[in-house]
N, CA, C and O atoms as CSV, one atom per row, in Angstrom:
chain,resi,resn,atom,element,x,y,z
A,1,UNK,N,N,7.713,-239.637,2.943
A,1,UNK,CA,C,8.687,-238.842,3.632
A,1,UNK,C,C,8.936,-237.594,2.793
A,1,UNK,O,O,8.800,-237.625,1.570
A,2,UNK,N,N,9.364,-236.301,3.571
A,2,UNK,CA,C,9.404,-235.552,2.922
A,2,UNK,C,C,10.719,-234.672,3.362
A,2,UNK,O,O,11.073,-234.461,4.522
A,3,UNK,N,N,11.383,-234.192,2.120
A,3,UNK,CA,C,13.140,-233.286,2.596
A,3,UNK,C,C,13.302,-231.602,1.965
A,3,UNK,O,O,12.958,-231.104,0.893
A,4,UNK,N,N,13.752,-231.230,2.765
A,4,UNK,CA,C,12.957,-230.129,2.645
A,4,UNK,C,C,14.743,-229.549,2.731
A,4,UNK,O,O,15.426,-229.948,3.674
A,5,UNK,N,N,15.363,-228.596,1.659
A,5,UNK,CA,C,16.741,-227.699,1.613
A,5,UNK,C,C,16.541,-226.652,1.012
A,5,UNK,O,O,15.640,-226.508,0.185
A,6,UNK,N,N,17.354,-225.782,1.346
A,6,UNK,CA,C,17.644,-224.937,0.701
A,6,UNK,C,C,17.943,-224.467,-1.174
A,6,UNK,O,O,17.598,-223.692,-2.066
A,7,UNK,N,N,18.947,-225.764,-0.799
A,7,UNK,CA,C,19.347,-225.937,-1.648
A,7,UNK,C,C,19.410,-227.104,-2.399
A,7,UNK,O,O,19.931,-228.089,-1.877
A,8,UNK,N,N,18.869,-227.188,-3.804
A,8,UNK,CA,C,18.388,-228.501,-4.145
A,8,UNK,C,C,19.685,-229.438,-4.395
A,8,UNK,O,O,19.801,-230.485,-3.759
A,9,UNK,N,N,20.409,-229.135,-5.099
A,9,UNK,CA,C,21.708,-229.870,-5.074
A,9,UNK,C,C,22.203,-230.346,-4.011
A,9,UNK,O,O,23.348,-230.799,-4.022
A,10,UNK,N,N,21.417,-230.338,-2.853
A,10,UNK,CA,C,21.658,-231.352,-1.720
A,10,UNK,C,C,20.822,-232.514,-2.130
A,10,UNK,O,O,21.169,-233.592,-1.648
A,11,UNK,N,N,19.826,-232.514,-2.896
A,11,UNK,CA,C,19.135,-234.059,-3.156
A,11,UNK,C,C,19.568,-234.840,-4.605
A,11,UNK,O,O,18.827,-235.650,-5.162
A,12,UNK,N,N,20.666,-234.516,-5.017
A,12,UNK,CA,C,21.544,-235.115,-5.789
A,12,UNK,C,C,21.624,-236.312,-6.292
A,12,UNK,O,O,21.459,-236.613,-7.474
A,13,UNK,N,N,21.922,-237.143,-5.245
A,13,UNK,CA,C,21.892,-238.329,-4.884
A,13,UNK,C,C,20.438,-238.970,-4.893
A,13,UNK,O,O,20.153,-239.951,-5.580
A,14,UNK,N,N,19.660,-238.391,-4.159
A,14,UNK,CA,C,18.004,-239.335,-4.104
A,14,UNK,C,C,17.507,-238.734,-5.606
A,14,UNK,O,O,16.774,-239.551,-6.164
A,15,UNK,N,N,17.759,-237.322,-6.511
A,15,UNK,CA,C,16.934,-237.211,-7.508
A,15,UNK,C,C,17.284,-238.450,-8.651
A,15,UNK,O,O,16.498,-239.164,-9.274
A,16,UNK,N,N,18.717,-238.413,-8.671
A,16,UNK,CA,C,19.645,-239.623,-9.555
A,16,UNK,C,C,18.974,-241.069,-9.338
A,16,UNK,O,O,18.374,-241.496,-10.324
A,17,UNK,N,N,18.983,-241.733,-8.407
A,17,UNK,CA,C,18.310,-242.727,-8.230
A,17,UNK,C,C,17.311,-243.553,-8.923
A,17,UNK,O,O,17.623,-244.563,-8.293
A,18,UNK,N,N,16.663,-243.839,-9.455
A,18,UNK,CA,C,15.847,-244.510,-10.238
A,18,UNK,C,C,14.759,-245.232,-9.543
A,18,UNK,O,O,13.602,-245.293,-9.957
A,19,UNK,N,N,15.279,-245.859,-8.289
A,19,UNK,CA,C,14.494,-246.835,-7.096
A,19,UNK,C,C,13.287,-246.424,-6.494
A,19,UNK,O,O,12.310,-247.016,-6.035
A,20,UNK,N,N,13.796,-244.641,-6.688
A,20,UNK,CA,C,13.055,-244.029,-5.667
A,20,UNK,C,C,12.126,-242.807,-6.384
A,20,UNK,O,O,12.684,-241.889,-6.985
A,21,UNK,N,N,10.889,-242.874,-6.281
A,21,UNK,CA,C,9.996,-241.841,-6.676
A,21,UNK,C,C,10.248,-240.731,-6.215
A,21,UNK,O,O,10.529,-240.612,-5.022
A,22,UNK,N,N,10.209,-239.780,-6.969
A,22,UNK,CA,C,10.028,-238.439,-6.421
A,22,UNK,C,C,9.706,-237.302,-7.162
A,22,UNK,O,O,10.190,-236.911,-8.225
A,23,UNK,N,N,8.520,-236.654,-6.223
A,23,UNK,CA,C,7.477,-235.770,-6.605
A,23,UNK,C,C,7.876,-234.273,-6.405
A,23,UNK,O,O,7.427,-233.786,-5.367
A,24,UNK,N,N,8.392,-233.704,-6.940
A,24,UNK,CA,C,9.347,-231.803,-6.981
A,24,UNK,C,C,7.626,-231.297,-6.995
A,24,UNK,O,O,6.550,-231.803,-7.314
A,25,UNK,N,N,8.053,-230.174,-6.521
A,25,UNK,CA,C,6.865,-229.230,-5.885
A,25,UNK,C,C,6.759,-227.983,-6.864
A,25,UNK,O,O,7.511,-227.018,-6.727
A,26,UNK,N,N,5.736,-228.049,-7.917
A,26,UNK,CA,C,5.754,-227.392,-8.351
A,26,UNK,C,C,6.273,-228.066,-10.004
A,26,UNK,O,O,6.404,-227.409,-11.037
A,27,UNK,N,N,6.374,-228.744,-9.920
A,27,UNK,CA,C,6.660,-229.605,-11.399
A,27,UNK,C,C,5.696,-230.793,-11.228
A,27,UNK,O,O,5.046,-230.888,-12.269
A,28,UNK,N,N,5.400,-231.577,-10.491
A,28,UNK,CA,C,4.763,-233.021,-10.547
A,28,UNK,C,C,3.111,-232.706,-10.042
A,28,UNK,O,O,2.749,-232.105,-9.030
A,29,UNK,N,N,2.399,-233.232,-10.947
A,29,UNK,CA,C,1.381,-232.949,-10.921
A,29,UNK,C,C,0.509,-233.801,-9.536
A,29,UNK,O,O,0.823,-234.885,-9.044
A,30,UNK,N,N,-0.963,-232.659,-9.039
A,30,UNK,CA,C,-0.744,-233.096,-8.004
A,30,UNK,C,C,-1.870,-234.579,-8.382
A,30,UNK,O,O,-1.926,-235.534,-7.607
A,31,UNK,N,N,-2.375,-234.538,-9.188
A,31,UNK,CA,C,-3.437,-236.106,-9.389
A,31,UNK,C,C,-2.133,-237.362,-9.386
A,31,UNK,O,O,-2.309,-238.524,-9.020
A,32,UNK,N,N,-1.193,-236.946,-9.746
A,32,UNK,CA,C,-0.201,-237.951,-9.774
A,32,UNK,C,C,0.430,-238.645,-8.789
A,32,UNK,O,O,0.678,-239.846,-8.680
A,33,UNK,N,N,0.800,-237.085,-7.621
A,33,UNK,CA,C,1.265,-237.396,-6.625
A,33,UNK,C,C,0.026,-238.007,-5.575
A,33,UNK,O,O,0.472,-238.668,-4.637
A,34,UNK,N,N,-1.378,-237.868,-5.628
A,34,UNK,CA,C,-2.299,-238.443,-4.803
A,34,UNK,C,C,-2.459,-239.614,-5.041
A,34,UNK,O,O,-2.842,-240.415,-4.188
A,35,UNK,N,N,-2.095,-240.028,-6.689
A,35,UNK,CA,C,-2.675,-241.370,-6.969
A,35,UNK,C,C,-1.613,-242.227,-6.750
A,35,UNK,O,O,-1.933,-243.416,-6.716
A,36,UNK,N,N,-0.597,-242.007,-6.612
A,36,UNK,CA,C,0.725,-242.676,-5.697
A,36,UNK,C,C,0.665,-242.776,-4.367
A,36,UNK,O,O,0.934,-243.909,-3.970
A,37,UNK,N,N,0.470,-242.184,-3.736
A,37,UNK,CA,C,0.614,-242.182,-2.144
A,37,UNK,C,C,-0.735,-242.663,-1.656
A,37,UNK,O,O,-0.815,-242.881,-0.447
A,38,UNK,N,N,-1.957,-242.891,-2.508
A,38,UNK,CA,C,-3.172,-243.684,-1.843
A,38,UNK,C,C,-3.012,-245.296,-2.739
A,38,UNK,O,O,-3.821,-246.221,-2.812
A,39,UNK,N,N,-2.406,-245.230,-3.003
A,39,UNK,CA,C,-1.878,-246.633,-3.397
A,39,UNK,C,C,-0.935,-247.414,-1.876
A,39,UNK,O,O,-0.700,-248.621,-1.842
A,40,UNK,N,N,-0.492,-246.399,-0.691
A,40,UNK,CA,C,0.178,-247.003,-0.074
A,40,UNK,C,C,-0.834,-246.048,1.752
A,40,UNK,O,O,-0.460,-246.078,2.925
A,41,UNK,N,N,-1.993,-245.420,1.174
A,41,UNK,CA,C,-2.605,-245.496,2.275
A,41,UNK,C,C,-3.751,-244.591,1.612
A,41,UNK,O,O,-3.484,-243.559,0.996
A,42,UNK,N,N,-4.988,-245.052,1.789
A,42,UNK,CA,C,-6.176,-244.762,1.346
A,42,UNK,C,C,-6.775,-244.057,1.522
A,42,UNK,O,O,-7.872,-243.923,0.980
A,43,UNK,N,N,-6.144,-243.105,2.603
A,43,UNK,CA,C,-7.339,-241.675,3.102
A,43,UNK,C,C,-6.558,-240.330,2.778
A,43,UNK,O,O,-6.993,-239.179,2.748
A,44,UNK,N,N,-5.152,-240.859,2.521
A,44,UNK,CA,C,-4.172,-239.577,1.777
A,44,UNK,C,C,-4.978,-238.492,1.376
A,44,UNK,O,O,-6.030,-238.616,0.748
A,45,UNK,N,N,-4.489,-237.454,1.734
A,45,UNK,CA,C,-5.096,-236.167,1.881
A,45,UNK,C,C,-3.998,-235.216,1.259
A,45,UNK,O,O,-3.360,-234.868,2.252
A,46,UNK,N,N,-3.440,-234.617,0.180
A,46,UNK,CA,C,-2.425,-233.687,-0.298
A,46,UNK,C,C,-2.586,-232.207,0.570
A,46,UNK,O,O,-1.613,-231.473,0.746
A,47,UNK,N,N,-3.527,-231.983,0.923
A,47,UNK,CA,C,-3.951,-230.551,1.269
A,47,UNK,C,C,-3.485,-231.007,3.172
A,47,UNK,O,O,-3.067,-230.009,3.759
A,48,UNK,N,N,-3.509,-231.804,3.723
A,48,UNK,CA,C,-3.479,-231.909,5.013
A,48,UNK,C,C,-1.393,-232.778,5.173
A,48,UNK,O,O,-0.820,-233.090,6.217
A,49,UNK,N,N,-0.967,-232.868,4.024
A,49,UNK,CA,C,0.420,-233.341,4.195
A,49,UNK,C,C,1.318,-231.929,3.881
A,49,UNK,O,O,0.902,-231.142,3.030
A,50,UNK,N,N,2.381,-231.703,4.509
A,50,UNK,CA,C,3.402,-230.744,4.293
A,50,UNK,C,C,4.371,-230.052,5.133
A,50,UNK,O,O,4.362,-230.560,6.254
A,51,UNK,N,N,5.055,-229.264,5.052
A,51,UNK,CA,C,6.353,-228.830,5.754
A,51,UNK,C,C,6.356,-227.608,5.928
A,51,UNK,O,O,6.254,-226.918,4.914
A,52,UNK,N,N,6.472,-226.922,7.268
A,52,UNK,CA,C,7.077,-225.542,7.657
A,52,UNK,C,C,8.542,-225.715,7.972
A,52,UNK,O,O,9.085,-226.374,8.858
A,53,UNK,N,N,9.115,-224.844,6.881
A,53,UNK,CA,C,10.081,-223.999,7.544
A,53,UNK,C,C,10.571,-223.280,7.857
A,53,UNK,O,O,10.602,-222.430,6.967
A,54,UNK,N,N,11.410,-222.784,9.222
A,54,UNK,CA,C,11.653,-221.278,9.587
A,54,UNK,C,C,12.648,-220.678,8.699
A,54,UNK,O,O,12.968,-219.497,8.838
């Protein structure tokens, strides 16, 4: 899943967390973030996952 603000201090709460992984854009490397997410589906593609916003 992916959350997408303005403003990051809206993810406050999910960065604090511990339970929950999470990959910042532009800090987390991307072999890291592929080798996580094909652990939970095998054809994961980084270049074909992402978000427009207006």
């Amino acid at each position: 899943m992916e959350f997408v603000a303005r403003n990051c201090a809206a993810f406050q709460t999910i960065l604090n967390d511990k339970t929950i992984t999470v990959f910042e854009k532009g800090r987390s490397a991307r072999a890291d973030i592929e080798a996580a997410l094909k652990l939970q589906r095998k054809d994961f593609d980084l270049d074909k996952f992402g978000m427009v916003m207006p």
